[in-house]
Phi, psi and omega in degrees: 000113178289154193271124181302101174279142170278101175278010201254343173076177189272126170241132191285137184259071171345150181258166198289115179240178214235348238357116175006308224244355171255357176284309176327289183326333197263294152344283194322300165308317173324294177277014123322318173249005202251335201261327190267345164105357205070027146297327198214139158223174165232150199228130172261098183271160201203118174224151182223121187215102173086015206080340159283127176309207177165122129252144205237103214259100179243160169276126203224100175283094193296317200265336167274064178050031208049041143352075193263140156219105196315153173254286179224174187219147156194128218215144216212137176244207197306332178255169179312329208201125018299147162214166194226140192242153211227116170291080193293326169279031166256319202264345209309189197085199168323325221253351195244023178263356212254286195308107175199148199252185188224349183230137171241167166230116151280133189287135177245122158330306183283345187226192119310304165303059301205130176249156182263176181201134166275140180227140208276324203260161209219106163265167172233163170265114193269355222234149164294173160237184212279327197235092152319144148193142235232308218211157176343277191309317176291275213322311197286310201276002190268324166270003192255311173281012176261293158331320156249062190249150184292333205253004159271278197334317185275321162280327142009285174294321181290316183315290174332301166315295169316284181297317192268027172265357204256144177288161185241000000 
């Protein structure tokens, strides 16, 4: 029995890493719910579909019934970068009713691992987006104006507003 040459040469198997702009996001939820008292969190959703990443940044308000409200999508193709970031306070009304992924992952803080849920409806994303962004620092100051942007600050406060009207 002749022996199976390896044309492939030797190849390195990389340990699993994350890219720059979904740990920030993940920060970002964290110190969210650490800044509202656990009136608010934030939930980082994840989907892959066809080579493209997608994530989906929602604000969720525990005490309105897990209330959600997309904040932002940011959708990423085979390499970390470019990725395009979606503003939802550009976009609200009808038209940011068009924006939705067909597969979500919620991202967990504690693993690399991600379980899927199927979501039966499948939109396509219709909208330009609000942010080109090619490297780390355009992500970080580009998600800093949307986070401190008026139309976060108000839904924010109305949430805020909202939970602590409610009796326990």
């Amino acid at each position: 029995m002749s022996e199976v040459k390896n044309l492939w040469g030797n190849i390195n198997v990389p340990s699993a890493s994350v890219p720059g702009y979904v740990n920030l996001m993940q920060e970002q939820a964290d110190l969210l719910e650490s800044q509202t008292q656990g009136l608010l969190l934030g939930e980082l959703f994840q989907s892959n579909k066809y080579g493209v990443s997608s994530y989906r940044f929602d604000i969720v308000a525990p005490k309105l019934n897990d209330y959600r409200y997309t904040l932002f999508l940011v959708v990423a193709g085979f390499y970390s970068y470019p990725v395009f970031l979606y503003d939802r306070g550009q976009y609200d009304g009808p038209t940011w009713e068009n924006v939705e992924m067909p597969y979500d992952r919620q991202m967990k803080k504690d693993t690399k691992r991600v379980p899927l849920n199927v979501n039966p409806t499948q939109r396509k994303l219709l909208l330009p987006p609000t942010y080109y962004i090619e490297e780390d620092s355009q992500f970080e100051s580009s998600l800093a104006k949307i986070l401190q942007s008026n139309s976060t600050k108000e839904v924010i406060r109305i949430l805020l507003e909202k939970s602590q009207s409610v009796f326990t």
